[in-house]
N, C-alpha and C positions, 0 to 999 in steps of 0.2 A: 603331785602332792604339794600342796601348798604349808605354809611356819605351823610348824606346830607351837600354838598359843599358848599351851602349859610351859613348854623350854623355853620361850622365850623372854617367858612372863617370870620367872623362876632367874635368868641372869638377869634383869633389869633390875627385881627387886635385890637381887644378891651386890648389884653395882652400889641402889641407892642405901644397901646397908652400911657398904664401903663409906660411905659420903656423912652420914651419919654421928660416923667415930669422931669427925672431925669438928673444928670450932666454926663459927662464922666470919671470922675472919679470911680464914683459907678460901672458903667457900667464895667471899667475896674475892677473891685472889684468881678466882676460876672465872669469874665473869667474862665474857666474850672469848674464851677459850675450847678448843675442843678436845674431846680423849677419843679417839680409836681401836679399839680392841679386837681382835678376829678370836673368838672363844668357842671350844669346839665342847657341842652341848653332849648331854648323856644318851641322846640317838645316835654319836658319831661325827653327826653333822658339823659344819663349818659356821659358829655366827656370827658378824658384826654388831658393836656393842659401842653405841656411838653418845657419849656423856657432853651434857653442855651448861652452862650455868646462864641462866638469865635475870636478868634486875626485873622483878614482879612489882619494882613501886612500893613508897614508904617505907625502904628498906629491905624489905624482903626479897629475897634472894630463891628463884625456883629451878631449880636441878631437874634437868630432862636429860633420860636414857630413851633411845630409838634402838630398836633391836628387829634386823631381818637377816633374813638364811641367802640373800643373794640371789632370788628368782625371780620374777617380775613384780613379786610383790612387795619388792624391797623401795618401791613407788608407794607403798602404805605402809610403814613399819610397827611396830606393836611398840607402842610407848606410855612411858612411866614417868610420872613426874612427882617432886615433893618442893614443900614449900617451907624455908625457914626462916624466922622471922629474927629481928637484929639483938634479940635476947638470947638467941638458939637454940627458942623452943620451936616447933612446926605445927604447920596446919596438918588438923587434925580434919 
């Protein structure tokens, strides 16, 4: 049985909700940093929940969560990204 794509798609956006609350400052504060999380989804399951902040150019700051269950297809992981621009509005 390969990720299920609703769970995983369901913590990623719940990550970039997290990220959200916060200012762009932080965010910049995040750049080249990583977060790790092992979050065990509403199947049970075990997921990794992996957060990165990258410099998107002229400011902007793009927030990627990768999120896999640990089986081979943890080689493709189901990922989320958002983009916030140096006013701390986001691409929409």
């Amino acid at each position: 049985m390969g990720l299920d794509k609703e769970i995983a798609a369901g913590l990623a956006d719940a990550r970039l909700v997290e990220w959200q609350r916060i200012g762009y400052d932080e965010w910049r504060a995040m750049l080249d940093d990583k977060d790790v999380r092992q979050v065990v989804g509403k199947d049970g399951k075990r997921y990794s929940v992996v957060s990165y902040a990258l410099d998107d150019g002229d400011g902007r700051i793009r927030m990627s969560v990768a999120v896999d269950d640990g089986t081979w297809l943890a080689f493709v992981p189901l990922v989320r990204d958002q983009i916030m621009y140096p006013d701390g509005t986001f691409v929409e």
